[in-house]
NULUMMAR-988727 format. One line per 10 residues: number of its first residue (from 1); their letters; for each residue x, y, z of C-alpha. Coordinates in nm, 2 decimals. Example, Ala and Ser with C-alpha at 12.3 -4.5 7.8 and 13.67 -1.06 7.14 Angstrom:
residues 2
1	AS	1.23/-0.45/0.78 | 1.37/-0.11/0.71 $
This chain:
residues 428
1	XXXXXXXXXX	-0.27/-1.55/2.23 | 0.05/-1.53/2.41 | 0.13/-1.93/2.31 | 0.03/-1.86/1.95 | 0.12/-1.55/1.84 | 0.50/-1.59/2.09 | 0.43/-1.27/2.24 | 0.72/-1.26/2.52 | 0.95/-1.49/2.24 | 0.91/-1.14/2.03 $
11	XXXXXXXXXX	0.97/-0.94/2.34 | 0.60/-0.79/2.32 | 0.29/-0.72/2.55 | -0.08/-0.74/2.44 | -0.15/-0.38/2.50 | 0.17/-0.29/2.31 | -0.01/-0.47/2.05 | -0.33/-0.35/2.05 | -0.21/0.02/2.05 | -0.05/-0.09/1.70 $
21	XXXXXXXXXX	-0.32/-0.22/1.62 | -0.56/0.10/1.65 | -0.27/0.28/1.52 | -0.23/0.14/1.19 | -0.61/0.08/1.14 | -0.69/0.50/1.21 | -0.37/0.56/1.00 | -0.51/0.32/0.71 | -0.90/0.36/0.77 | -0.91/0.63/0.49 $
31	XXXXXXXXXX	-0.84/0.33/0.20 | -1.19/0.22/0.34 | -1.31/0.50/0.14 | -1.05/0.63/-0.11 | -1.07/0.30/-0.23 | -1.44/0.31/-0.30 | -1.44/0.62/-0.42 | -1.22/0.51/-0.69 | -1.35/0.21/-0.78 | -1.66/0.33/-0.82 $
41	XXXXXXXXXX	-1.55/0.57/-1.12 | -1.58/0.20/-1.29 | -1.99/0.24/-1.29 | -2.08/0.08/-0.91 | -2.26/0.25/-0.67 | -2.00/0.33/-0.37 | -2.14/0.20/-0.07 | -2.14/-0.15/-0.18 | -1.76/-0.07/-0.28 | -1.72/0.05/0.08 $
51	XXXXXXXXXX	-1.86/-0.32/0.23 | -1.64/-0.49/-0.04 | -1.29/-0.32/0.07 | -1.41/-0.39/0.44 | -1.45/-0.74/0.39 | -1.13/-0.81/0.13 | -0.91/-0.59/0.45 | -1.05/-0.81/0.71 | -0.95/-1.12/0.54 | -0.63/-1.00/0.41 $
61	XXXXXXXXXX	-0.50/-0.84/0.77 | -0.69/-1.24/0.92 | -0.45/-1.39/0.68 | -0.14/-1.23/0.74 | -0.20/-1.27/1.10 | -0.24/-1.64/1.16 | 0.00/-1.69/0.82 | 0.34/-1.54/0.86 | 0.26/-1.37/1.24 | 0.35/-1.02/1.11 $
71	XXXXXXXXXX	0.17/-0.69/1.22 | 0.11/-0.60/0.84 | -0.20/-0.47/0.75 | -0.36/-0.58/0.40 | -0.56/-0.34/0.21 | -0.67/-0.31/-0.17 | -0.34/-0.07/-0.31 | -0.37/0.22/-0.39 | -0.26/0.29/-0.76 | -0.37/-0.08/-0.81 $
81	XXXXXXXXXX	-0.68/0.04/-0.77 | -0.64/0.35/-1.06 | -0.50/0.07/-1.29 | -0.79/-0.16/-1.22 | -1.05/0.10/-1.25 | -0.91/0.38/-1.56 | -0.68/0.12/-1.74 | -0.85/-0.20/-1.71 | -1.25/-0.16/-1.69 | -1.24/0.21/-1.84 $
91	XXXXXXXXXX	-0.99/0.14/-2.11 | -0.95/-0.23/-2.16 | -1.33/-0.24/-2.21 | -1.39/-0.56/-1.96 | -1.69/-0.46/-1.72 | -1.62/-0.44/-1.38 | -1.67/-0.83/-1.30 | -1.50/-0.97/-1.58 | -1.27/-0.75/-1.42 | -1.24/-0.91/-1.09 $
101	XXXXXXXXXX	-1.23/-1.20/-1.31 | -0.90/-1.09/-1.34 | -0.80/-1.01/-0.97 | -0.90/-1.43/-0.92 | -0.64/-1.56/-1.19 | -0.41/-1.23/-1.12 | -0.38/-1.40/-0.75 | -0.35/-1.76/-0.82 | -0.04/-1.66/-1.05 | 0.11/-1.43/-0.76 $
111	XXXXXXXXXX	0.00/-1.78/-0.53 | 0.21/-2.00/-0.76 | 0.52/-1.75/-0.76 | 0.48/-1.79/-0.36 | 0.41/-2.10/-0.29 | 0.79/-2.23/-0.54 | 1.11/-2.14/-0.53 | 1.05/-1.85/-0.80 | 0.98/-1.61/-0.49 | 1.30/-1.70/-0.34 $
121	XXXXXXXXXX	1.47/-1.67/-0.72 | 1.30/-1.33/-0.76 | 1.44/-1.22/-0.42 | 1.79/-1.30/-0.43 | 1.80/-1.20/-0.77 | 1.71/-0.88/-0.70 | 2.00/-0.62/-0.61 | 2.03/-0.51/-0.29 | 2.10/-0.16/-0.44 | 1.70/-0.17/-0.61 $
131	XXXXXXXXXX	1.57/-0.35/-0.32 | 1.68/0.03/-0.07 | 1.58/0.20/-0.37 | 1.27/0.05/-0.40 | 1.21/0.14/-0.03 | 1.32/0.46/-0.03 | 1.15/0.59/-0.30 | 0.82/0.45/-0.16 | 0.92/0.68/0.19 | 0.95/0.95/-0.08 $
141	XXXXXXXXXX	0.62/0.84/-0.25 | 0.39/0.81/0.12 | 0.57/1.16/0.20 | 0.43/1.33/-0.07 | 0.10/1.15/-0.02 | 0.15/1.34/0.34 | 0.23/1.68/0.23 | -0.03/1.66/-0.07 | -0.32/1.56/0.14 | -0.23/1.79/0.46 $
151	XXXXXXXXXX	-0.24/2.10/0.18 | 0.07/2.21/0.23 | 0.12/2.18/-0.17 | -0.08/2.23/-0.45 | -0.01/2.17/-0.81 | 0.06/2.48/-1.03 | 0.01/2.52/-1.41 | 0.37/2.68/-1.42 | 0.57/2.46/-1.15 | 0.36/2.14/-1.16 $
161	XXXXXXXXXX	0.38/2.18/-0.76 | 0.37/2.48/-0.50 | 0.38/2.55/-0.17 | 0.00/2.62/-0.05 | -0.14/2.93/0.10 | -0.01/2.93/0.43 | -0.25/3.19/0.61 | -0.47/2.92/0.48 | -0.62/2.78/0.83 | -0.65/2.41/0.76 $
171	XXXXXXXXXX	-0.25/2.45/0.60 | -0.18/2.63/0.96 | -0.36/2.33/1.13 | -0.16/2.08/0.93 | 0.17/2.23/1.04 | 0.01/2.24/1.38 | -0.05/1.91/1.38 | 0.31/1.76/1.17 | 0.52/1.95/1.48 | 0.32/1.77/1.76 $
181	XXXXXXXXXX	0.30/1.47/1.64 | 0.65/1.49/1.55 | 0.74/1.54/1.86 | 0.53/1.29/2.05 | 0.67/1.05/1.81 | 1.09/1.15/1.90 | 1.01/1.17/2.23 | 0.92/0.76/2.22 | 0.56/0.82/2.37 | 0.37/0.51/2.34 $
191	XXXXXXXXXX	0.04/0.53/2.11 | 0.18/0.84/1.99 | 0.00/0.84/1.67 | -0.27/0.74/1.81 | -0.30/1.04/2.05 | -0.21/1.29/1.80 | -0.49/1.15/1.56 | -0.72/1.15/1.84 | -0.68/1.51/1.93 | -0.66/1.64/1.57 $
201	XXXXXXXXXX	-0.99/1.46/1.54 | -1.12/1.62/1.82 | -0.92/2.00/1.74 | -1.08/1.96/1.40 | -1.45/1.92/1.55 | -1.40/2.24/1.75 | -1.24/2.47/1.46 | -1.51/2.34/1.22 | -1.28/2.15/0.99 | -1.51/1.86/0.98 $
211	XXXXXXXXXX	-1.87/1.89/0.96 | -2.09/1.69/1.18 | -2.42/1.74/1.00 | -2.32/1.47/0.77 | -2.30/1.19/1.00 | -2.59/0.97/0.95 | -2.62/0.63/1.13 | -2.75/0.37/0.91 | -2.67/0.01/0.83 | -2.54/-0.09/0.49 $
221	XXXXXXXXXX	-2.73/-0.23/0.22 | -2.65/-0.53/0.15 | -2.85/-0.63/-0.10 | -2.68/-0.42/-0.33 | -2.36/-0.61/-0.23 | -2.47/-0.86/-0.45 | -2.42/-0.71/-0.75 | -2.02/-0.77/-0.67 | -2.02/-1.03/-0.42 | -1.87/-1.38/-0.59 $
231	XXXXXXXXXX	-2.01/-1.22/-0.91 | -1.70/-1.28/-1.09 | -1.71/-1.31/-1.50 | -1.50/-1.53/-1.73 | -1.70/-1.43/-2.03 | -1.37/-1.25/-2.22 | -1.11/-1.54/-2.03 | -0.99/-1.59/-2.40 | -0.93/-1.25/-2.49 | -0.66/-1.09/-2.52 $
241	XXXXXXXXXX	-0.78/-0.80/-2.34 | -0.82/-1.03/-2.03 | -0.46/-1.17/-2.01 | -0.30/-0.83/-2.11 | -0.55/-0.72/-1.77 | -0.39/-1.02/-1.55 | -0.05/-0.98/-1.68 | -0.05/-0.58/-1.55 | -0.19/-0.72/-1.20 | 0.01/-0.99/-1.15 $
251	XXXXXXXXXX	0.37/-0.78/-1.27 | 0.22/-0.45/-1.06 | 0.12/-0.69/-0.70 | 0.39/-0.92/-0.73 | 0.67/-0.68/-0.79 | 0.47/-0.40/-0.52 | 0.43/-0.63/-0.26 | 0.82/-0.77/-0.27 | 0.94/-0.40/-0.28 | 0.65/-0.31/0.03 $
261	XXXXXXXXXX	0.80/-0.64/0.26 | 1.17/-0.59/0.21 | 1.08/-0.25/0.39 | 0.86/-0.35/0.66 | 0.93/-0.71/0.71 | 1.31/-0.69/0.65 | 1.44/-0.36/0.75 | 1.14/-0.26/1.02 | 1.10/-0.58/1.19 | 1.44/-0.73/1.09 $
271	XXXXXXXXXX	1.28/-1.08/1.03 | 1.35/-1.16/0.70 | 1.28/-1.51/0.74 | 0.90/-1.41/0.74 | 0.87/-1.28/0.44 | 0.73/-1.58/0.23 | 0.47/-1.65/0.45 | 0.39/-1.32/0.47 | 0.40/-1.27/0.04 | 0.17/-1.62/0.04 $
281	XXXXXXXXXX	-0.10/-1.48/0.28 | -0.12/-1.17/0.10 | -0.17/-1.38/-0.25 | -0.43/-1.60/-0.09 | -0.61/-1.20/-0.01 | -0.53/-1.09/-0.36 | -0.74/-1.41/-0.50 | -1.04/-1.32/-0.18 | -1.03/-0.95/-0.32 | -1.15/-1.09/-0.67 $
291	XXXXXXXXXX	-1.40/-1.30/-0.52 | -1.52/-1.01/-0.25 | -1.56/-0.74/-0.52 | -1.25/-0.54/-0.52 | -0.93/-0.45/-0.63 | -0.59/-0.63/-0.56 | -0.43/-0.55/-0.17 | -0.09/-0.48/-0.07 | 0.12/-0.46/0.24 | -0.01/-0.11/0.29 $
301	XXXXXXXXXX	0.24/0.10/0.39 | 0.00/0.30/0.64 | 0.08/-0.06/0.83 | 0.45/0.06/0.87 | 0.28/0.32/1.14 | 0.18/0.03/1.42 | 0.53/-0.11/1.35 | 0.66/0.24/1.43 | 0.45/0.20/1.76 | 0.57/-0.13/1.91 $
311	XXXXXXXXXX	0.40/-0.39/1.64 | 0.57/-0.73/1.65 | 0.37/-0.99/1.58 | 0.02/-1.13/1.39 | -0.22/-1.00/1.70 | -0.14/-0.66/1.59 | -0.30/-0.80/1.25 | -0.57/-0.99/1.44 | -0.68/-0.69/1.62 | -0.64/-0.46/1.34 $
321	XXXXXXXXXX	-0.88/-0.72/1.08 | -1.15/-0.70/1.44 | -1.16/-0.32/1.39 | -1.19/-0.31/1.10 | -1.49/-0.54/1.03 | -1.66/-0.29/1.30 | -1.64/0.00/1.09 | -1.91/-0.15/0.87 | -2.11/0.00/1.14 | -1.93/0.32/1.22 $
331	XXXXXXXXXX	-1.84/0.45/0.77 | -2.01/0.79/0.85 | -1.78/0.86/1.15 | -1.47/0.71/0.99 | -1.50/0.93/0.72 | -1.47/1.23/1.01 | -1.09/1.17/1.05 | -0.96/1.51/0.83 | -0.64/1.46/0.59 | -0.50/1.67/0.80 $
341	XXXXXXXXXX	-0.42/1.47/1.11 | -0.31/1.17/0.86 | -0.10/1.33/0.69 | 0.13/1.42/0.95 | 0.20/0.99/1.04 | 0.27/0.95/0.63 | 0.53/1.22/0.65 | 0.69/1.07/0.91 | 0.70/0.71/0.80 | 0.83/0.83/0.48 $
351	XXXXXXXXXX	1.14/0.95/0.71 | 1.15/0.62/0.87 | 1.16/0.43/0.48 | 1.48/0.64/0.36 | 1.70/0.54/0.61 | 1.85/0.27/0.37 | 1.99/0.53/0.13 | 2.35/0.45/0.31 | 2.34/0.16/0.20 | 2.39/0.24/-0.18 $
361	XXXXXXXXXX	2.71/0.23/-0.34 | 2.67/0.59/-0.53 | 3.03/0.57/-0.62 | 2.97/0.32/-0.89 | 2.75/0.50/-1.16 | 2.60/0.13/-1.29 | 2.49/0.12/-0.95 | 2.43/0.47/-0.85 | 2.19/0.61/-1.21 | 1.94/0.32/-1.20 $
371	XXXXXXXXXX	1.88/0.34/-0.80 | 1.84/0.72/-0.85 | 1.59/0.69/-1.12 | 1.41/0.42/-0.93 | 1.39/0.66/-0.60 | 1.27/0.96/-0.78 | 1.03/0.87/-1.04 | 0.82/0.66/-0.78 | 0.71/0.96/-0.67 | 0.74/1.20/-0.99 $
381	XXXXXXXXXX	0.53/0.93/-1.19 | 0.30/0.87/-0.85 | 0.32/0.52/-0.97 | 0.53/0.30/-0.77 | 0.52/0.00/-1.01 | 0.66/0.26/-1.32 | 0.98/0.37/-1.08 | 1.05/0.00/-1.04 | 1.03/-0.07/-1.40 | 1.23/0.22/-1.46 $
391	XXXXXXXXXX	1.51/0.07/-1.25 | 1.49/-0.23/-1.34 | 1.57/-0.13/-1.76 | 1.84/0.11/-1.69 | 2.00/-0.10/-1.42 | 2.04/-0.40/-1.71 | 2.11/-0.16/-1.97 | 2.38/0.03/-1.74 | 2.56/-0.30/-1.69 | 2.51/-0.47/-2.00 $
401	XXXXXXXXXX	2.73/-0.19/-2.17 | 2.99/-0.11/-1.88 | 3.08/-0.44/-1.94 | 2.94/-0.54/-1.57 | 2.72/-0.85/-1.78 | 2.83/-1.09/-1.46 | 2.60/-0.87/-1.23 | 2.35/-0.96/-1.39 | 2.12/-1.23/-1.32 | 1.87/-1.43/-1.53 $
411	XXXXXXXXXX	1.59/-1.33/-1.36 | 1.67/-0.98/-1.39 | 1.76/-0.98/-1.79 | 1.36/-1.13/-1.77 | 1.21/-0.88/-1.52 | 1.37/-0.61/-1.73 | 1.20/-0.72/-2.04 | 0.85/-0.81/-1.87 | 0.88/-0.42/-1.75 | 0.99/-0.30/-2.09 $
421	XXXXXXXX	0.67/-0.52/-2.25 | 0.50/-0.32/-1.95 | 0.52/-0.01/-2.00 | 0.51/-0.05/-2.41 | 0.17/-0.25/-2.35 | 0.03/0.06/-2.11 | 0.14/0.31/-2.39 | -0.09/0.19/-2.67 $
């Protein structure tokens, strides 16, 4: 392990790696089920969901791992998931497996972008200015994710959002639980996250905030796997339905996944050079996802918390893809870990994520408007991929008319106008 994954060439110990490791897989476990729960609005029973986003994680975090030597951690996306589920099966009309149908061709496109020198195109001709904003308005994004699932707001009929009850007991706990893990986190304790979700688990147990009358050992059915399992459906492949379907993938993984690894591979683990390998091993998981009966994964940025621990390398990946096939066997207790000791890790990786806000020139209001709008509708639209597009239209628009046309690129007059067809396309 030490030869392949260049453990001591990345300054790194295998225990400093597995404690990233079980880090990032209890701060990402809950996509195990969110993700299920989701999908199965589209008509399929859940549990077979449940084995589906096991088996697509595993591959996808086994990928990564031996691919690009990254500790990511690959996961079906959420959002992704929404659009595959209400836009594409509920709306579009294609049943679920013509739908995955879609996830297979979705990832051989995002493969061929990979795999030629349109990645690289895409990346340098990108702003630097988008690429922060991108990342910052995805820390924004996770933190709200944080503060909505630890309770601490609510939405309101009047003010869309509100501060939560606070003699509310399971707010109190929350708060409880975001001041010590902040502090075991400033005060560089090793496995930090890992302790605090340990003992919130085990805090939660004793005040009754999780109940363990549900927990009921069984194995899964797989039988009923089969109904998904390399059950894909080209039935409406000439449809325009179908290509409208794998155009909205492709744009929403491609452009989500660029904007997710200029965060964690570039900023985090300041290895840029890493990057390709790591955006083809996550195409070749988008194309297994189709194949294992789920939605399209990303660079999930519940990864960014084994990072935060010490994470340098693949076996942080490796270990993380081990666990994770285990919880086939363990979904009940999984399921035990409350939103409230979560919540507290996404708050403070969102912290982490919006440190690159320096690094826009504010000054210049070509510049300044489009990042702006970028960073704040990720979050305000809870759609990451809308913020981007949003960014992308006024940041061409903005510099097309302050006569600033040298700025920009080719590839960004076309990504403009792909988002513009985008969001037109979603509207109808």
């Amino acid at each position: 392990m030490n030869n392949f994954f260049k453990l001591k060439e990345h300054n790194t110990t295998f225990k400093t790696e597995a404690i990233a490791a079980f880090t990032s897989f209890f701060a990402a476990v809950y996509i195990i089920i969110v993700n299920a729960s989701i999908l199965s609005d589209s008509g399929i029973n859940e549990e077979p969901l449940i084995i589906a986003t096991i088996f697509a994680s595993f591959v996808g975090c086994f990928l990564i791992a031996f691919l690009s030597n990254t500790p990511l951690i690959i996961m079906p996306g959420m959002g992704i998931n929404a659009l595959f589920t209400y836009t594409i099966v509920l709306t579009m009309n294609l049943n679920y497996n013509e739908a995955l149908a879609s996830v297979v061709i979705s990832g051989l496109l995002f493969l061929l972008i990979s795999v030629t020198p349109l990645a690289k195109i895409l990346d340098k001709s990108i702003p630097n200015s988008l690429k922060e904003s991108i990342t910052i308005g995805i820390g924004l994004f996770i933190t709200f994710l944080g503060l909505q699932k630890g309770g601490i707001i609510t939405s309101d009929a009047a003010t869309m959002v509100k501060i939560s009850d606070l003699s509310n007991p399971r707010v109190v706990f929350f708060i409880f639980m975001l001041f010590l893990t902040i502090i075991l986190f400033s005060k560089n304790i090793k496995g930090s996250f890992l302790i605090s979700i340990i003992v919130g688990t085990i805090l939660a147990i004793i005040f009754n905030f999780v109940d363990l009358s549900t927990v009921n050992f069984t194995l899964p059915n797989f039988n009923a796997y089969n109904e998904i399992f390399f059950n894909i459906d080209f039935g409406k492949f000439s449809t325009v339905e179908f290509w409208i379907a794998t155009f909205s993938l492709t744009l929403v993984i491609v452009f989500e996944n660029i904007g997710l690894l200029h965060g964690q591979v570039s900023k985090l683990l300041q290895a840029p050079e890493k990057q390709n390998k790591a955006l083809r091993a996550i195409a070749l998981s988008n194309i297994a996802c189709g194949l294992l009966g789920t939605s399209p994964s990303v660079s999930t940025v519940e990864g960014t918390a084994g990072i935060a621990e010490g994470g340098k390398t693949g076996l942080t990946s490796f270990i993380c893809s081990l666990l994770i096939l285990l919880s086939l066997l363990f979904i009940p207790f999984i399921s035990l870990i409350p939103n409230e000791v979560i919540a507290p890790i996404l708050v403070i990786i969102g912290s982490l994520m919006i440190k690159g806000i320096t690094n826009i020139n504010f000054s210049d209001v070509s510049e300044a408007i489009p990042c702006f709008l970028t960073i704040i509708l990720i979050p305000f639209t809870f759609s990451i991929i809308d913020g981007i597009a949003f960014g992308f239209i006024s940041y061409t628009i903005i510099k097309f008319f302050t006569n600033k046309r040298k700025e920009i690129s080719p590839a960004v007059y076309l990504t403009s106008l792909v988002f513009l067809l985008y969001l037109i396309l979603n509207s109808i």
